[in-house]
Residue frames as qw, qx, qy, qz and C-alpha x, y, z in Angstrom:
[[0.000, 0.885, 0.466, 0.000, 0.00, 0.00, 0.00],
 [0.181, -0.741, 0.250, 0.597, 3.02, 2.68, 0.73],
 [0.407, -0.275, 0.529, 0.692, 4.45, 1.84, -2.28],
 [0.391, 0.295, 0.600, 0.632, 1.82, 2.93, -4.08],
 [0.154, -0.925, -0.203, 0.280, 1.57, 6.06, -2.59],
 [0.363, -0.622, 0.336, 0.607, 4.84, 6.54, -3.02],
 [0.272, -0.042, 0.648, 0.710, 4.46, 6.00, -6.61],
 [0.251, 0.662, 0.531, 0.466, 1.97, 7.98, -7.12],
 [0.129, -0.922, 0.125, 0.344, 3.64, 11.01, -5.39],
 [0.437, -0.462, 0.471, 0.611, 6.58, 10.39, -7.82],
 [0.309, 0.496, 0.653, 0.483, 4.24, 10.17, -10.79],
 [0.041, -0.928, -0.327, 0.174, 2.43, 13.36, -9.68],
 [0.364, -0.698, 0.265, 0.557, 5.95, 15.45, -8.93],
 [0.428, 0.136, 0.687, 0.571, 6.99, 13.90, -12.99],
 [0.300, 0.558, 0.746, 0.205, 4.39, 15.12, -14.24],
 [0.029, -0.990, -0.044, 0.128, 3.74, 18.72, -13.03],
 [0.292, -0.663, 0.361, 0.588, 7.68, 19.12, -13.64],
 [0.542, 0.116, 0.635, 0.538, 7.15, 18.06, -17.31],
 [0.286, 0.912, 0.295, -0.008, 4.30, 21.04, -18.08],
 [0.412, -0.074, 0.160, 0.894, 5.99, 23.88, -19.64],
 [0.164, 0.736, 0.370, -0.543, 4.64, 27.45, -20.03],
 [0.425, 0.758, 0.435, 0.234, 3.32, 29.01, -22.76],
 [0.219, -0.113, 0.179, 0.952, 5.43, 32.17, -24.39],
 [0.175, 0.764, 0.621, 0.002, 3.33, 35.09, -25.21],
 [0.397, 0.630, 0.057, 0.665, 3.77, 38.39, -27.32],
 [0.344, -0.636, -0.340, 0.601, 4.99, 40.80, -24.54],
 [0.177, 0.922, -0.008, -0.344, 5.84, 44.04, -26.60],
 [0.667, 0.702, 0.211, 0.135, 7.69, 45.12, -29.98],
 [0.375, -0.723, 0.133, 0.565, 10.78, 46.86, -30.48],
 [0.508, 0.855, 0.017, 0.101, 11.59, 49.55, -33.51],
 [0.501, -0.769, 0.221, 0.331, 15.25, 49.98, -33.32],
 [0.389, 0.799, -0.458, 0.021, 19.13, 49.66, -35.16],
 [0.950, -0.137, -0.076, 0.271, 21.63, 47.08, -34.75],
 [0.160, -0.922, 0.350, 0.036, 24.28, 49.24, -32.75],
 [0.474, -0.578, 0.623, -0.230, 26.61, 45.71, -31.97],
 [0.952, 0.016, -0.294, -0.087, 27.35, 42.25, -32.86],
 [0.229, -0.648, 0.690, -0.227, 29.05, 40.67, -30.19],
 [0.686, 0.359, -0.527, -0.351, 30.28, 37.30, -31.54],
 [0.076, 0.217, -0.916, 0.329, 32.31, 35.78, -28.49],
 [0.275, 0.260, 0.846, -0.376, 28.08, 35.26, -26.79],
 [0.041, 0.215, 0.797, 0.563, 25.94, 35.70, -30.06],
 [0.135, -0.584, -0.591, 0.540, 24.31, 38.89, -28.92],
 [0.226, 0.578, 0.421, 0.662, 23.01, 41.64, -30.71],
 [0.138, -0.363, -0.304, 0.870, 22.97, 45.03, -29.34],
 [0.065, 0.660, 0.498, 0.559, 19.76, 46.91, -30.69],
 [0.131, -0.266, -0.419, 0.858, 19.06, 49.97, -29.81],
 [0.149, -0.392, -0.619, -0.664, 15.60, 51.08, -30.49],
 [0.266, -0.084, 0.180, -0.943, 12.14, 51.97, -28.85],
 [0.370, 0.343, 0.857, -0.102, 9.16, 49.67, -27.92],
 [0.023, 0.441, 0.595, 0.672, 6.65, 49.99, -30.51],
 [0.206, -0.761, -0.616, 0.012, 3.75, 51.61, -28.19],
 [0.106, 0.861, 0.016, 0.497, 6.15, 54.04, -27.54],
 [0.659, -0.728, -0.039, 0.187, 8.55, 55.19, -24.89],
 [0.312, -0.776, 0.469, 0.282, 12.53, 55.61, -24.14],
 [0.536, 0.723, -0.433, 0.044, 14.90, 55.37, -26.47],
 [0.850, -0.426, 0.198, -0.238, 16.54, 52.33, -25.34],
 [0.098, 0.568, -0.817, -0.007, 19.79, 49.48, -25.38],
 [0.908, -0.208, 0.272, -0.242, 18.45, 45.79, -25.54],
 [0.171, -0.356, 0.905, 0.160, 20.79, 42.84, -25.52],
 [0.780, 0.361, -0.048, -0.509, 19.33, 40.42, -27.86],
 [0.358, -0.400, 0.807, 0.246, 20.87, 36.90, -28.27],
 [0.779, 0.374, -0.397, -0.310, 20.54, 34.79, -31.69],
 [0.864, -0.205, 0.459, 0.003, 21.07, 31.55, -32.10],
 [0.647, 0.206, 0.298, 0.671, 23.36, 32.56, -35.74],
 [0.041, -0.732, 0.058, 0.678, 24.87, 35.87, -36.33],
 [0.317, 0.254, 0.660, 0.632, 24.60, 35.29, -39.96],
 [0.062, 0.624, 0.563, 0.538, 22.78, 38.27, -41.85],
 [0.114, -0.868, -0.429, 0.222, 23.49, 40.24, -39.23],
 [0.597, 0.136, -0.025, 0.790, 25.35, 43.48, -39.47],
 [0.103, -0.625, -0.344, 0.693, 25.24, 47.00, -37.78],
 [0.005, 0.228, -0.162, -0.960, 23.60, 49.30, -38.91],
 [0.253, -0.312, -0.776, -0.487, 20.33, 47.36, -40.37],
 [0.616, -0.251, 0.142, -0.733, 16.86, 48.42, -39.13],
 [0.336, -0.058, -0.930, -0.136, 15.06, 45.87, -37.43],
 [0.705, -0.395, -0.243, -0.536, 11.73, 44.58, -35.88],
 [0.242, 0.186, -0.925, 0.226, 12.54, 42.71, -32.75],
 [0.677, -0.519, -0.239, -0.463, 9.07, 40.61, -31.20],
 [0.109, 0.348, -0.846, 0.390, 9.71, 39.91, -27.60],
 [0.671, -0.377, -0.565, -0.296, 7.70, 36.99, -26.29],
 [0.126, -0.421, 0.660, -0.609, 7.50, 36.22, -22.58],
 [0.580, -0.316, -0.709, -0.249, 6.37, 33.33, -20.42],
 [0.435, -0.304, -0.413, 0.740, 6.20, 35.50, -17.17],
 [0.152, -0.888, -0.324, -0.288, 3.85, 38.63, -16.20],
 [0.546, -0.702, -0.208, 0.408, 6.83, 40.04, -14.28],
 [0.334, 0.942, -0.037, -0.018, 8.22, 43.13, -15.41],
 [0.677, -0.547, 0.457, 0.185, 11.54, 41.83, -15.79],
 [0.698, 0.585, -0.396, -0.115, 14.22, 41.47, -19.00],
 [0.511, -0.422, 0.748, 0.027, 15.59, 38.00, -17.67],
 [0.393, 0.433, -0.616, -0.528, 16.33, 35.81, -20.58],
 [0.050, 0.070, 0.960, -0.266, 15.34, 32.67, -19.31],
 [0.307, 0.498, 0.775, -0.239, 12.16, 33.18, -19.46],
 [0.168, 0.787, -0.109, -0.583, 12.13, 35.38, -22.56],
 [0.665, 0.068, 0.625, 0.403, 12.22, 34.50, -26.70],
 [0.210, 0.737, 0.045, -0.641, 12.46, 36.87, -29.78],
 [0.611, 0.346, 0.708, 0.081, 11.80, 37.28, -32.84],
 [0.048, -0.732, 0.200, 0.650, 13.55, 39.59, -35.72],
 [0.585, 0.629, 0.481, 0.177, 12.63, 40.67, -38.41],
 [0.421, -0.180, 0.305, 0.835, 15.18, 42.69, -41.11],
 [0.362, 0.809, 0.325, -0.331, 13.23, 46.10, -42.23],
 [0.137, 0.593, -0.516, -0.603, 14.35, 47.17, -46.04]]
């Protein structure tokens, strides 16, 4: 009889640690590739959320620095899977698009 408690607290614990959260559009950025920084495949943009606000500096990592190169306009979508106002990558995915 414990032991199938215990196995079904270890199925339970499996389970809930397999869900994963959903990403969702958090907000837009208009901006300029200021930066490629090749040693951690990071893009410096500097730009402005779309809705509006500060002029701004976002680190931006890629997963290839191909096609990129300073100076190009770009669209950058930032998703989030997290309602905390917070720019922690972890919990954070994006999406760029090359204006011209």
């Amino acid at each position: 009889m414990k032991l199938s408690y215990i196995l079904l607290l270890l199925l339970s614990v499996t389970v809930s640690g397999c869900t994963s959260t959903s990403f969702t559009e958090d907000f837009r950025i208009n901006g300029t590739i200021k930066e490629v920084i090749q040693e951690e495949e990071m893009l410096l943009i500097e730009g402005t959320p779309a809705s509006g606000g500060n002029l701004a500096t976002y680190e931006i990592p890629v997963a290839s620095l191909y096609g990129y190169e300073e100076g190009q306009k770009v669209e950058v979508i930032v998703y989030s899977n997290t309602d905390a106002d917070v720019w922690h990558l972890d919990n954070m995915k994006f999406d760029i698009t090359l204006i011209e």
